[in-house]
C-alpha positions in Angstrom: -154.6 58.1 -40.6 -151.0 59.5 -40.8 -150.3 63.1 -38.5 -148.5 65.6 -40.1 -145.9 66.8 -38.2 -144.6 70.7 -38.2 -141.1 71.1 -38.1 -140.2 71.8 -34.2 -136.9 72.9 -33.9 -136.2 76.3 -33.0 -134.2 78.8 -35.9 -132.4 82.0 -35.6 -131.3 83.7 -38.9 -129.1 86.8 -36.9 -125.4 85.5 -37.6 -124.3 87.9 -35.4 -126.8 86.9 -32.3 -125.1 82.8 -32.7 -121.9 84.3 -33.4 -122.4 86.1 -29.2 -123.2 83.1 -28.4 -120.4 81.1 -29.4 -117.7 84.1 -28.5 -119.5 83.6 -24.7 -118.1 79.8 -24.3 -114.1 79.6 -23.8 -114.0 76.4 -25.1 -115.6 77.5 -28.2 -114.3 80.8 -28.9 -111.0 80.1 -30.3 -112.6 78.8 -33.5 -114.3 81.3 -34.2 -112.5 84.1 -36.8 -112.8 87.9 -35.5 -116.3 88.9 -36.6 -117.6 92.3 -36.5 -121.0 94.2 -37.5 -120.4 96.3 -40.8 -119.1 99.9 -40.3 -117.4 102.3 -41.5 -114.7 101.9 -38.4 -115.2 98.6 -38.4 -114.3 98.1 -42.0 -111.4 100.2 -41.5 -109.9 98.2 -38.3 -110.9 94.5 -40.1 -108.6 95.9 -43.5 -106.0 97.1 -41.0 -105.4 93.9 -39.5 -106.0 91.2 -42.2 -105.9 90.9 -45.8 -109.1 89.6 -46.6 -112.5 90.1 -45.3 -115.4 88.7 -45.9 -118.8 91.0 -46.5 -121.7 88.6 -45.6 -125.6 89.2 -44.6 -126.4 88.7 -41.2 -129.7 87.0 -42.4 -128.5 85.5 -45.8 -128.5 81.7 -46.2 -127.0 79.6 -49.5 -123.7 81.4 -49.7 -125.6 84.4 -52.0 -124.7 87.9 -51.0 -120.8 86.8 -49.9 -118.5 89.3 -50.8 -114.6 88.5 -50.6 -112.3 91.7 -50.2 -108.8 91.3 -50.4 -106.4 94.2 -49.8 -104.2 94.8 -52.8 -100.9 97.1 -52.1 -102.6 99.9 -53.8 -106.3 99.8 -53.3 -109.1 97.2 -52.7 -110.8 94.2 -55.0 -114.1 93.1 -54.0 -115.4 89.3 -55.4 -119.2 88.4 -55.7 -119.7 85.5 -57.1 -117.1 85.5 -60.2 -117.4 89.4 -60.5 -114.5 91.6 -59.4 -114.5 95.3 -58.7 -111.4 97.2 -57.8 -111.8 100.3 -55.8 -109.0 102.9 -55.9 -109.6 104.1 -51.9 -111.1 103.1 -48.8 -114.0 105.9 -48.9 -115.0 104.3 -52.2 -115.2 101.2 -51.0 -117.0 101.7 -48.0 -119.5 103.7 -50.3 -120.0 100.8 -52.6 -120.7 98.3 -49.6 -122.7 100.6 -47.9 -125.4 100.6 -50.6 -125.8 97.2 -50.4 -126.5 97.4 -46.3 -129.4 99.4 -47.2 -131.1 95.9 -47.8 -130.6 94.3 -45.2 -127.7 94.2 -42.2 -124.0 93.0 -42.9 -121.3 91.2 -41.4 -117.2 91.7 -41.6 -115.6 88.0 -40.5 -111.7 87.6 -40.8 -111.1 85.7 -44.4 -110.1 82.0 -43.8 -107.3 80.7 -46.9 -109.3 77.7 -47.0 -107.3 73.6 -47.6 -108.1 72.3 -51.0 -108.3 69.2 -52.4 -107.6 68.4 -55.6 -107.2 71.8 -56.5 -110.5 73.4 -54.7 -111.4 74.7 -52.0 -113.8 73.5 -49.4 -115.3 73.7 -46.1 -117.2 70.9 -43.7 -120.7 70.2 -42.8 -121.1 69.1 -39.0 -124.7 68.0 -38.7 -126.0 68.2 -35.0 -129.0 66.2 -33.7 -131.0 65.5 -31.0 -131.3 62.0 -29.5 -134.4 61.0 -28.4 -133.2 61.6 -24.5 -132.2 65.0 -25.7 -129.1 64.2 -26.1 -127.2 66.1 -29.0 -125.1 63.5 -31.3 -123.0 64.5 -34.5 -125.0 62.4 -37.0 -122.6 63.1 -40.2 -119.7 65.1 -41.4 -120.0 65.8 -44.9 -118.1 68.3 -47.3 -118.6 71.3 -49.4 -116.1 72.0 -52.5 -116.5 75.3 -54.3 -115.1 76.1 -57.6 -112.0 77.5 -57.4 -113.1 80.9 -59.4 -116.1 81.4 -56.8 -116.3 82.9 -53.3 -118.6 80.7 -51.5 -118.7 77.2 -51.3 -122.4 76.2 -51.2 -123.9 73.5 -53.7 -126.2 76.8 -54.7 -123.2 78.3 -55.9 -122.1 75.4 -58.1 -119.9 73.7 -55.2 -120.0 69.6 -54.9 -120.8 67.4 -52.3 -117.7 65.4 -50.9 -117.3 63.0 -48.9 -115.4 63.5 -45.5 -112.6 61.6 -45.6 -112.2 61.1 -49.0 -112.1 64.9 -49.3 -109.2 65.4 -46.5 -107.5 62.5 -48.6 -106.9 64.7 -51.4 -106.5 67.6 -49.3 -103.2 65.6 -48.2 -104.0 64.5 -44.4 -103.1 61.0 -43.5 -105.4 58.5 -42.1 -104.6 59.4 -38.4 -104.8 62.9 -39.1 -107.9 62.2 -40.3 -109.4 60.2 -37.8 -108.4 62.9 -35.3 -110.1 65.9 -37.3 -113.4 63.8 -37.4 -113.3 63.4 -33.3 -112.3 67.0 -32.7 -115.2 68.0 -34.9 -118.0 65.8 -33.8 -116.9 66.9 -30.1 -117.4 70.2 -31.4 -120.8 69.9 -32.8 -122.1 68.3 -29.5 -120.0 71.2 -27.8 -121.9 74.1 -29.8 -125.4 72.1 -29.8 -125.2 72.3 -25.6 -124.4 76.0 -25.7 -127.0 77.3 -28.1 -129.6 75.1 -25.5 -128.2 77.1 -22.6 -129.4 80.8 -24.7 -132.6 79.0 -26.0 -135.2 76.6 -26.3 -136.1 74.5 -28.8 -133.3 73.9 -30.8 -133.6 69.6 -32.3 -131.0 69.6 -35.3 -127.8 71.8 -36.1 -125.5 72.3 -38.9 -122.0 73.9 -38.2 -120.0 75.0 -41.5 -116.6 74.8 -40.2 -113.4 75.8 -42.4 -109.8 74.0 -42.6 -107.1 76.8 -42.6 -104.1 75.4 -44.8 -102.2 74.6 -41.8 -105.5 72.3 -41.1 -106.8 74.9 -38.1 -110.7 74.7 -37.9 -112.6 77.7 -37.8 -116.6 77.9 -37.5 -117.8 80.3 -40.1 -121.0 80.1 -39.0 -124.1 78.0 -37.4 -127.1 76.9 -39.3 -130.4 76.5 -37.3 -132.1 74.6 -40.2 -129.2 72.9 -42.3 -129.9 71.6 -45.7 -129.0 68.4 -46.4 -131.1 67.3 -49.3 -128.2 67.5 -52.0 -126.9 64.5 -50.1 -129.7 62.7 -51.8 -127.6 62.8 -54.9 -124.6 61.0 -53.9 -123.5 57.8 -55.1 -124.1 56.2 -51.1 -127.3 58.0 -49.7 -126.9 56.3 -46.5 -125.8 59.9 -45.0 -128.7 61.3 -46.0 -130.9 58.2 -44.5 -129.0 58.7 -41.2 -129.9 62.5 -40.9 -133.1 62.1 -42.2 -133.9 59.5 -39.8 -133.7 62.1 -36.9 -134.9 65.0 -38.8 -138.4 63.1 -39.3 -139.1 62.8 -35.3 -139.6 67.1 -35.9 -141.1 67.3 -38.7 -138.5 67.9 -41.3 -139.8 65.9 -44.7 -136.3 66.7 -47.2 
């Protein structure tokens, strides 16, 4: 008789707890763009010093709830989506953002200009995973590439699975580049896997969505404690998706 397993891997939806956490490590921290709670003083210091911030739910998962705000030379245009708003001042735009805090907590993170390739912008999947000696292993590096008129990335918000390499390829890196990027970014997954076990227990799988700047800079955006990977199922190679699968099985995790 087959044992159904329950998925055993500890999660924690607060951004803002895992981005602590990370901000804590000094070999960490410096990928990691200025992030702040959502504020009125807050807003304020985060327009002052760049120009664009991004509005995003401490809880929220799937890219849905991302708002871009870019700092025009008179006023402020806010992007959900493919929906703009401009607002004329400051005190109306904090009063538009704070309406949508009453639901649920927000974060302000520096904006990233993110590399494109072929004309779109994306960001990188590092899946982290246990070995069974509890070892943490960077079991794939896949990529995420939004349409150019939306803010987030996410394959929920019509973005494309890529392929690593092939993606930095049209992003214009060279093999060597390339081969570089891929070992500073596993290290980096195994690097954030052993901090978050020295805050908690539990923790079996990993994904980090990490941005390329366009001078090819990589910047965590944030952690996922229960990564989706299923849309990997869909590519033309699922071997990927067989790899991570493969782990994600030993703790329960069926797709």
């Amino acid at each position: 008789m087959d044992v159904v397993r329950s998925y055993s891997s500890t999660s924690i939806k607060s951004k803002w707890t895992k981005t602590k956490w990370l901000l804590k490590s000094s070999e960490i921290r410096d990928y990691v763009p200025r992030t702040e709670r959502f504020d009125r003083s807050g807003l304020r210091s985060m327009l002052a010093r760049y120009s664009t911030v991004f509005f995003k739910p401490n809880g929220g998962t799937g890219g849905f709830h991302i708002y871009r705000i870019t700092k025009l030379k008179s006023g402020y245009l806010v992007q959900h989506n493919a929906s703009k708003i401009r607002f004329a001042t400051f005190d109306a735009l904090y009063a538009r953002l704070s309406v949508y805090e009453r639901a649920q907590s927000f974060l302000l993170q520096k904006g990233i200009q993110l590399a494109s390739t072929k004309g779109r912008p994306f960001d990188i999947r590092v899946m982290v995973q246990k070995e069974d000696d509890g070892r943490w292993k960077s079991t794939a590096l896949f990529t995420k590439i939004g349409k150019s008129e939306k803010v987030a990335t996410n394959y929920n918000q019509g973005g494309k699975i890529g392929y690593f390499r092939q993606t930095l390829s049209g992003a214009g890196f060279g093999e060597a580049a390339i081969n570089s990027k891929e070992l500073e970014l596993k290290r980096l997954g195994v690097s954030v896997g052993r901090l978050f076990d020295k805050r908690k227990q539990g923790f079996r799988e990993l994904g980090l969505d990490v941005a390329l700047d366009r001078k090819g800079r990589a910047w965590i955006l944030e952690v996922n404690t229960r990564p989706q990977f299923y849309p990997l199922k869909r590519m033309g190679d699922n071997g990927m998706y067989r790899r991570i699968l493969s782990y994600a099985q030993k703790y329960g995790r069926k797709k």
